[in-house]
N, C-alpha and C positions, 0 to 999 in steps of 0.2 A: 268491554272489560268491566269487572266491577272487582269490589275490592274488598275482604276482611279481614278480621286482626282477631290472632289469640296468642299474646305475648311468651306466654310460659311454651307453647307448644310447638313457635314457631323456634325459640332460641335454642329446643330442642332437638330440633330438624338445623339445624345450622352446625350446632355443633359437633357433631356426627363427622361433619366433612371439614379437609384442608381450603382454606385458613382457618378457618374459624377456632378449628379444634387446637388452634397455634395461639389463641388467646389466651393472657393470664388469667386470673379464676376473680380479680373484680372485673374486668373486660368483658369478661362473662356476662357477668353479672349487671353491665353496662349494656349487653345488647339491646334488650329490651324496649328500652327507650327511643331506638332508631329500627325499630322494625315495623314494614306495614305486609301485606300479600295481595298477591293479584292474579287474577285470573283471566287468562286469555284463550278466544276461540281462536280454530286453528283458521291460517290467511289473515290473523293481525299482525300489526307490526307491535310489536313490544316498545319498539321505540325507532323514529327514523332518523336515518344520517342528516346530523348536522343538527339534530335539536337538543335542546338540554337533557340532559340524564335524569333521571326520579335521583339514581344513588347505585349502588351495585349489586346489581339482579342475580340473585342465587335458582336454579329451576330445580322444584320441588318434585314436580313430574312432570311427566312431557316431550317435545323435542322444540327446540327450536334452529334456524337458519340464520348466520351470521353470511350477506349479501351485500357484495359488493356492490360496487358503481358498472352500470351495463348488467346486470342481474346475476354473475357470477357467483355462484356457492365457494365460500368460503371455507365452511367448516359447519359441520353439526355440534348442536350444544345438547346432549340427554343430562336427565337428572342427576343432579351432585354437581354440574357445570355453575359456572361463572359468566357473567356476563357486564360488558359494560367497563372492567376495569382501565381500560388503555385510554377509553375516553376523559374517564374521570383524573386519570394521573396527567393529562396534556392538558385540556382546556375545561371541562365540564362537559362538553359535548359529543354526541352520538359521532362515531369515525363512518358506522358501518348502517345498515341498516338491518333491523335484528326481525325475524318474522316468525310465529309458533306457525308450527305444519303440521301439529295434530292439539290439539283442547292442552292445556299445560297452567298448571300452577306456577308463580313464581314468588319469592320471598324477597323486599325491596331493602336494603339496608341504605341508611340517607347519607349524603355523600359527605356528610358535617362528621357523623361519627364514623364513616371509611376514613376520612382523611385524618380524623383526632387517632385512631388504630394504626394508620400509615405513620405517623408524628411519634408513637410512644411507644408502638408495640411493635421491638424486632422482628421477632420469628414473623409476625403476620407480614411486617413491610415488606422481607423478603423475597416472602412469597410472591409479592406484587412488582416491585421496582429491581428486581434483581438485584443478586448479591453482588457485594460490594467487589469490583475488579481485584483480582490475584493480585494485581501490578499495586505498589505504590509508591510516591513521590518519589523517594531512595532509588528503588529500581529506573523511573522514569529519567531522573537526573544521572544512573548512571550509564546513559543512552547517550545523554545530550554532554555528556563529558567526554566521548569518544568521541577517536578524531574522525569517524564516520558524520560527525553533527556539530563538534563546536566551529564555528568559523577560525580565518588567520585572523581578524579582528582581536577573537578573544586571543588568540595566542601569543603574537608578536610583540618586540618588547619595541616599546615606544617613548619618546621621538627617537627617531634614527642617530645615531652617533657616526657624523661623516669627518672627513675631512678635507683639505682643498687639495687641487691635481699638482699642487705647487710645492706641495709639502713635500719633506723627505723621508726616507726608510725609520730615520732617528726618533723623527718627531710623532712617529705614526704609532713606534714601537711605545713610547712615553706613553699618548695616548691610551693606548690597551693595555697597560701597565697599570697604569693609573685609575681604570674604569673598570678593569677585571674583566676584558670583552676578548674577544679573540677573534669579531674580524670587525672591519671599516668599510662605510660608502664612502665613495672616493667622487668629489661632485667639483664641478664648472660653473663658477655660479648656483643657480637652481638646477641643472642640467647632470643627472646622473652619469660619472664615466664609468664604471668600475666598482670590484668589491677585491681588497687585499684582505688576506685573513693570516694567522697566526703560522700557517701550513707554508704559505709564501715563503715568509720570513724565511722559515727553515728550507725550504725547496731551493730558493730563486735565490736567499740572499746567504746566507749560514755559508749552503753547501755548495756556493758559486763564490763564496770570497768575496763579493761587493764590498764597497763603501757603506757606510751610513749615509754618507750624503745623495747616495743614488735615488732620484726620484721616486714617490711611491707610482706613478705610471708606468716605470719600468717594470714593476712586478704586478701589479693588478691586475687579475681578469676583467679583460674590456666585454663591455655590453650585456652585463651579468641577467641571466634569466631573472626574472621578475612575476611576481603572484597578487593576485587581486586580494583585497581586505574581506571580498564578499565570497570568495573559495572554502571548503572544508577543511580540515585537519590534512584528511586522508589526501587531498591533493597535493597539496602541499609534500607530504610526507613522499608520496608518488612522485613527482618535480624531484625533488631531492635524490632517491633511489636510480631512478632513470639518467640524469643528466652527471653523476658522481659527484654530486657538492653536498655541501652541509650546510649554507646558507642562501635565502632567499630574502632578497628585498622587497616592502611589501609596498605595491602602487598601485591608487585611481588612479587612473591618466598619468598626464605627468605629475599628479601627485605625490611625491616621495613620503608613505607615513610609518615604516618603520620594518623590524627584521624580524625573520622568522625562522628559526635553523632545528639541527636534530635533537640539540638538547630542550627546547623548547616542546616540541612533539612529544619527546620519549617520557618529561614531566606527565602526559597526559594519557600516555599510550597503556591504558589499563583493558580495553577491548580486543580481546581475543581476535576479535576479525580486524583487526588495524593487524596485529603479527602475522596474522595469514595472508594479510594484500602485501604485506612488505614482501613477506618469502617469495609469493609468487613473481612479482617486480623482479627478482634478482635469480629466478629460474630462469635455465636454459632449454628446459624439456617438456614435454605434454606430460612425461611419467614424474617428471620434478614436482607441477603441479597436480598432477595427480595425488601424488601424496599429500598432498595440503588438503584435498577438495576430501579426501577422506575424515577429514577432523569434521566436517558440515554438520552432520546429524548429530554431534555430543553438542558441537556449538551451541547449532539448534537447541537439543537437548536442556542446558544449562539456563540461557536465553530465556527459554519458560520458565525455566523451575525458577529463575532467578525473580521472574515475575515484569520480564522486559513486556512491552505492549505489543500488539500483531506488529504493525504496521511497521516500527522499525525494527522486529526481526528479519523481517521479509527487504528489507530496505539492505540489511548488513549482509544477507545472503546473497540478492543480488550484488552489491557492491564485490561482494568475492568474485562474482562470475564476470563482471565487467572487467574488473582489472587479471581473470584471466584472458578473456577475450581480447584485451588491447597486448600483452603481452603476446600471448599466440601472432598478432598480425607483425608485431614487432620479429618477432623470431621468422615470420616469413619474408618478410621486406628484407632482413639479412640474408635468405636463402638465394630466395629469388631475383634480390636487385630491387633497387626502387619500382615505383610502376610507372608505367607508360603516361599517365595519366592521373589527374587525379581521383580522388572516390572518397566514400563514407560507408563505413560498415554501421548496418542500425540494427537493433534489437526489436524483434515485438514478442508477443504473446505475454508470460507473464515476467520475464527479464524486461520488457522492453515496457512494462506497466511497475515493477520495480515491486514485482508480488512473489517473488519467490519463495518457495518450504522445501522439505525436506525433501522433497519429488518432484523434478523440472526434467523435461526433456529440451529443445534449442528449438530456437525460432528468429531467423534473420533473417534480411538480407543487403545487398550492394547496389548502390547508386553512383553511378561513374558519370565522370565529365562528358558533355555533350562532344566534346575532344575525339572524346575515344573511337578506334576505328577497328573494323571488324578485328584484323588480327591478333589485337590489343586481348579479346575474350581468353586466350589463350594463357596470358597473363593470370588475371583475374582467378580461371576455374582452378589453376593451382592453387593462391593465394584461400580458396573457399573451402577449398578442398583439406588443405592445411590446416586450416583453422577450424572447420566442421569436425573432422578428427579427431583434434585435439579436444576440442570439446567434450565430442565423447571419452576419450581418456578418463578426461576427467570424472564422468560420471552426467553427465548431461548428455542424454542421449540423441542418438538422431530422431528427427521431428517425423511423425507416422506421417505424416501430410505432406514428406518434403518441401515442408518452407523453411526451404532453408536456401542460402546464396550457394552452392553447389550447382543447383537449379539454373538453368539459363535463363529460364524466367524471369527470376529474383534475383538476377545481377545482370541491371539493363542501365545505358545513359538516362538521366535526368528528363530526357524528352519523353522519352518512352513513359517512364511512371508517371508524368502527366497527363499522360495519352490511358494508364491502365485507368489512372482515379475518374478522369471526364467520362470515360467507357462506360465504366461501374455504376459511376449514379447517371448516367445517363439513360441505362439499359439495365437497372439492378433486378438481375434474374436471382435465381438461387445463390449459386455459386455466386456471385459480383457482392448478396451483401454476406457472404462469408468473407471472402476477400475483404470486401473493404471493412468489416469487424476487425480483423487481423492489422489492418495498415494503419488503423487509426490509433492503434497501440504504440505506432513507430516509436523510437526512441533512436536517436543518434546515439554510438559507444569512439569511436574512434574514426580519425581521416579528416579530411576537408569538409565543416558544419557548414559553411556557406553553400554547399549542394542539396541543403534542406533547407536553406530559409526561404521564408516564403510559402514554401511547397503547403507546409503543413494549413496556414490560416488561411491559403488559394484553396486549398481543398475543404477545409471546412466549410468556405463560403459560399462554395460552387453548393455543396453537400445541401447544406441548413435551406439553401435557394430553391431545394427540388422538393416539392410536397411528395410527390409520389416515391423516391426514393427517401426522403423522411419514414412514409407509414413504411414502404417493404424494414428499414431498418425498424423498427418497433414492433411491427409483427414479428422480424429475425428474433428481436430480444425477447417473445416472451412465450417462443419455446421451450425455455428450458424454467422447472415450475418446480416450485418447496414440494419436497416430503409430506405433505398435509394429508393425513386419514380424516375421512370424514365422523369418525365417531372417534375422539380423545386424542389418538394417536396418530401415529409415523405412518407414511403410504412408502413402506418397507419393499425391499427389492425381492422378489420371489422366489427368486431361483440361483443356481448357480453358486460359485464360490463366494460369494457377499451376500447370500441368501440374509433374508429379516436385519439388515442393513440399513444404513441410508449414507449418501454416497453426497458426503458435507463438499466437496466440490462441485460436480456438476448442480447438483439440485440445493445447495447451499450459499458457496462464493459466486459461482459465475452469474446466476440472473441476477445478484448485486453488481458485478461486473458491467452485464449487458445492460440495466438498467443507469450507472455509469458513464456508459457510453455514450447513449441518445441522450443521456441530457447534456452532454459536453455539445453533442452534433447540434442540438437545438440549441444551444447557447452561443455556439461559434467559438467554447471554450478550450485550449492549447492543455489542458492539463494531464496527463494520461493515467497516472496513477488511481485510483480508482476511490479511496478515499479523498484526494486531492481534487476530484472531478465532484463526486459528494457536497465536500465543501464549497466549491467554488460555484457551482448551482445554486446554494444555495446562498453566498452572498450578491448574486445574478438576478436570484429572484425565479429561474429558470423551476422551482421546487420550492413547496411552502417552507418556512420555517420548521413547523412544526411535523411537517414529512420528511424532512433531510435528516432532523434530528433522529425522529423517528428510526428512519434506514441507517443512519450513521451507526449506530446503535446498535441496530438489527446484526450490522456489518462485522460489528468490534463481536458480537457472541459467540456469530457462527465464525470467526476466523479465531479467536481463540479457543474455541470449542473444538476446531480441526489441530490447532497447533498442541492443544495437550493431550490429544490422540495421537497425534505423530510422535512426541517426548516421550509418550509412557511404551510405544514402540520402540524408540529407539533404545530407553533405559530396558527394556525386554529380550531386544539382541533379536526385535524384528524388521524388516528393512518396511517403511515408514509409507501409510498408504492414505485413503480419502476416505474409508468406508469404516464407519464406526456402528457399533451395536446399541439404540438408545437404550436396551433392557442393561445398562452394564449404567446409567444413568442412575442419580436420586431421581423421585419424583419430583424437584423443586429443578433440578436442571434441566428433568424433561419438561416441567411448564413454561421454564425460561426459552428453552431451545425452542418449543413451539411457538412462542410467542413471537419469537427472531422469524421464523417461518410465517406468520400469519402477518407479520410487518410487510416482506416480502413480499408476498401475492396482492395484499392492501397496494402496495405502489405497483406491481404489473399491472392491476385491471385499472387503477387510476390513468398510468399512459395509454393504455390499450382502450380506453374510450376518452382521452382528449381531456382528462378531468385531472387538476393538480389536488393532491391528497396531503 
């Protein structure tokens, strides 16, 4: 390499091109002073992974090779490129290793005044650290104000206002008179019996002629359903709907710390998807909730515009589908009778990772009591069958894959699924780590949870324990690869109805997904959701700090990048899909979105050669 300077002619050649030309006119005027050049023969490295940066390398002419870990081409950088920025915005140092592949000029600007231009100068920082999130605080807090996220903690009124089992109708009445409450725990010592409420009064005592003096145990509900402080809103609100009361007592253990009822909820119930869990709770039909499940895509719709974040839209979408799902089994167990046995309906794919958008098809299945006896199946495949159905009604379709509990397959006892997971890593062909991709998304929705515990962290252990079934899952994961053109751009779909596409699920969410996945299996981590697996890796340690963030990141782009393609669909009155046109992009989104892509592949070839990035 060697190196020369001609200030006037270099700032010349700079400002031609984006960022630069996004400088103000003393910024300008300011290059100057941090500018050197250099010039490299082709088969040098400009700069290698992991050493400190000169500053950020503009290529003048030339091509250069941005080269992964394992030798993996990344991307080509020709004249007008950039180089060097993701290093300098993390630590100072080289991520990648960067090599010219034919004789190439480059122009060095010093990372003192990159960083003084990223500090002062909007338009340039933009371009570099991505624009600021749609979403802000307002929108983020009116997330965590629905009853989809606040807990009963926040909501319940506290301390509990009881009274003793001794007391009488008179004295009870005084009470909620007095306090402006309208119902009472009714306790034994510490020992909870009952909750009378105002309804009583009038049911049991008014309209039955009692005494005042008549006991308040004569009219109380004995053994009053009870909710954890650590529950959502929505469950709450669900408890309530299902069992026809309006009050809930709130308890750890035998903790008694206070009440939680409708009025309490409906304060809060300013999220459109808390009215749509409710309706559904008090449908009787698959076309009942069908018509709720048709509100989705405005939900959707608003959700964005409103500037809510991916992760708890997809959070609120699922939570509809779950509280259809549990509803559906309910209206079956009325059909059909209790069952034989007990069981657990669980969710996977992206219901059971808690990812859903405007486009889901179903993905379940059943796990039945070691109880169960062959007859019993007979049971069951109605029960699947009913509920598979309804689903689709709803608009979630059947699974192209039939994974779904319909399947005899996927609605097996407890022994049996231990017998498919020890198989799968034991023997993990093809098909086993598809399979076990899918299982590892499980998600309990409804039934007896004790027919999953365990299951899940015997199987990761068994999982994490198998090298050879570790690499087939890692090689699984990194099939599916970014959009990445070797020169600027999108490696666009060719052909067909999504022609010059790119297809922001498979080649966008899911290798975030599958990438997700293996490091939960390497961490022995329980978490399934896919951001929550992100996270949790990286307080594991399973993923550098500065890779998680990295990907975390990566993750928020391309799922908000898919969700205000699907909004601007759905506000167009087109039904809501994965393939978006980057030509319909500013230039700053398409630099952002590649860069979400080049993050991407940065963490595939890092697992894919045993390297943490």
């Amino acid at each position: 390499m060697m190196q020369a300077n001609d200030p006037s002619a270099l700032v010349q050649a700079l400002i031609a091109h984006a960022p630069f030309s996004l400088l103000g006119e003393a910024a300008q005027e300011r290059l100057s002073t941090g500018l050197s050049q250099m010039q490299v023969a082709a088969g040098d490295l400009v700069v290698p992974r992991g050493a400190p940066l000169g500053g950020l390398y503009f290529i003048q002419s030339g091509v250069c090779d941005i080269v992964a870990p394992g030798g993996a081409v990344v991307s080509h950088r020709v004249a007008g490129d950039i180089l060097g920025e993701r290093g300098l915005l993390r630590d100072g140092y080289a991520v990648m290793d960067v090599r010219a592949i034919e004789p190439s000029d480059l122009i060095t600007l010093s990372s003192e005044l990159f960083h003084d231009f990223v500090e002062n100068e909007p338009a340039f920082a933009e371009w570099f650290t991505r624009s600021a999130p749609a979403w802000s605080d307002e929108a983020e807090t009116g997330y965590a104000t629905g009853l989809t996220a606040l807990h009963v903690r926040d909501l319940m009124s506290a301390p509990p206002i009881t009274c003793e089992a001794d007391n009488s109708i008179t004295d009870v009445a005084k009470v909620m008179r007095d306090r402006r409450i309208s119902s009472l725990l009714v306790m034994q010592g510490d020992d909870l019996q009952g909750i009378v409420t105002t309804t009583d009064l009038t049911n049991k005592v008014l309209a039955e002629g009692r005494d005042g003096t008549t006991p308040v145990t004569d009219v109380m509900t004995r053994n009053p359903v009870t909710i954890r402080p650590d529950a959502v809103g929505l469950d709450a609100m669900m408890l309530l709907a299902s069992h026809g009361i309006s009050h809930l007592p709130v308890a750890d253990g035998d903790e008694l710390l206070g009440m939680v009822g409708k009025t309490n909820l409906f304060r809060q119930q300013a999220a459109t998807a808390s009215h749509m869990v409710l309706e559904i709770v008090g449908a009787n039909s698959a076309d009942e909730m069908a018509a709720v499940t048709a509100r989705i895509p405005e939900l959707l719709s608003q959700l964005v515009m409103a500037g809510t974040r991916p992760n708890p839209i997809c959070r609120r979408i699922t939570d509809i589908t779950d509280a259809i799902t549990r509803r559906l089994l309910a209206l079956a167990e009325a059909e059909f009778g209790p069952p034989p046995v007990p069981y657990l309906w669980l969710a996977c794919g992206s219901q059971g990772r808690r990812e859903q958008t405007g486009q889901s098809d179903q993905d379940n299945c059943l796990i039945i009591s070691d109880d169960m006896r062959p007859e019993d199946d007979a049971y069951f495949a109605k029960l699947a069958k009913f509920v598979s159905d309804g689903l689709d009604t709803c608009g979630f379709v059947y699974c192209p894959g039939d994974m779904m509990a319909t399947a005899m397959r996927w609605r097996q006892p407890r022994r049996v699924w231990r017998e498919y997971f020890t198989k799968w890593i034991a023997q993990p062909d093809e098909e086993a780590q598809m399979l076990a991709s899918v299982m590892f998304d499980l998600r309990p929705i409804a039934g007896d949870f004790a027919l999953y515990d365990d299951l899940q962290q015997e199987t990761l252990d068994m999982a994490r324990g198998n090298s050879i079934f570790v690499a087939h899952m890692i090689a699984n994961s990194l099939k599916h690869t970014p959009p990445l053109g070797l020169l600027r751009g999108f490696s666009l779909i060719k052909s067909g109805d999504h022609k010059n596409m790119v297809d922001l699920k498979h080649s966008g969410v899911v290798p975030v997904t599958d990438l997700g996945r293996v490091y939960a299996l390497q961490g022995g981590l329980q978490a399934v959701n896919t951001r929550d697996r992100l996270e949790t890796a990286l307080d594991a340690g399973v993923v550098s700090q500065s890779g998680a963030r990295d990907l975390i990141d990566a993750y928020e782009m391309i799922a908000e990048t898919r969700l205000i393609h699907q909004a601007r669909q759905i506000r167009d009155g087109i039904k809501p899909d994965n393939f978006m046109a980057p030509s319909g992009l500013s230039d700053l989104e398409r630099n952002h979105l590649r860069d979400a892509f080049m993050v991407i592949k940065t963490m595939q070839s890092a697992l894919g050669h045993g390297r943490s990035a």
